[in-house]
C-alpha positions in Angstrom: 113.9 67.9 102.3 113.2 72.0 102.1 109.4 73.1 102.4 109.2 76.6 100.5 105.5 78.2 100.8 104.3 81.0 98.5 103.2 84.5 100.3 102.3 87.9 98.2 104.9 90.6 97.9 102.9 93.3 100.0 105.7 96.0 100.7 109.6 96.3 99.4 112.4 97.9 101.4 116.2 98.2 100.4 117.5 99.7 97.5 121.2 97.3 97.6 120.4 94.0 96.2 122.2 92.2 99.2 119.6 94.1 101.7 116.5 94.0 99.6 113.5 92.8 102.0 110.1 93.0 102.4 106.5 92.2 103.8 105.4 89.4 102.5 101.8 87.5 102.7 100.9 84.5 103.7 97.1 84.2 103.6 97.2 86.4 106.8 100.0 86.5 108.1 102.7 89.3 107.2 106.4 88.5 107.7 109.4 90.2 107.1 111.4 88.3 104.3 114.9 88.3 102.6 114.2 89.2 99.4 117.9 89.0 97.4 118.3 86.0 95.9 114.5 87.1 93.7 115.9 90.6 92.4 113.2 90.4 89.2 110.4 89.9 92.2 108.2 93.2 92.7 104.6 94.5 94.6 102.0 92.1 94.3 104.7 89.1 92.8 103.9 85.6 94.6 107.6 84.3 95.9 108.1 80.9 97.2 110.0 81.4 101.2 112.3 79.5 102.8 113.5 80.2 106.4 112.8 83.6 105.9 114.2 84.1 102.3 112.7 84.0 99.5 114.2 81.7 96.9 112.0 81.9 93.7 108.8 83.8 91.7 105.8 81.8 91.4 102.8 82.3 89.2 99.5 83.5 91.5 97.1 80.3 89.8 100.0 78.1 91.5 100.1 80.0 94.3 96.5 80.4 95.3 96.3 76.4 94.4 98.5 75.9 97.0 96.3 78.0 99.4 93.5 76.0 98.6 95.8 72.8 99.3 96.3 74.6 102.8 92.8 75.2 103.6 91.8 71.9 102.6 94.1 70.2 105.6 92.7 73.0 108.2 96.2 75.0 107.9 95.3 78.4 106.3 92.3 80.3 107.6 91.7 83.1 105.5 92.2 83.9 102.2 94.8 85.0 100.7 94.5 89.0 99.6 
């Protein structure tokens, strides 16, 4: 079983579509994220994550539901920007 969690597309880097990456966040917390396999994914795009890669888009109601599923079970703090 794989546990993907949606962050916000907050910053994009690399212009080759094997090194794209970028900041993405998580209610919070900003990480660094492989961002090749979602070429179609751009600023402000929610992308579901992965071990550090993104792996899909994901639409921000489904997103921020899942945020509100976090908070709920004490595991996301603030909200999500």
């Amino acid at each position: 079983m794989c546990l993907a969690v949606p962050g916000r597309i907050v910053e994009l880097t690399g212009d080759e579509p094997l090194a794209r990456r970028g900041k993405v966040d998580f209610g919070g917390v900003v990480k660094a994220i492989n961002l090749s396999l979602v070429p179609e994914a751009g600023m402000g795009d929610y992308v579901l994550v992965h071990v550090g890669v993104a792996i899909g888009r994901i639409d921000e109601h489904e997103a921020l539901r899942v945020f509100e599923y976090l908070r709920e079970i004490g595991d996301l703090e603030e909200e999500p920007s």
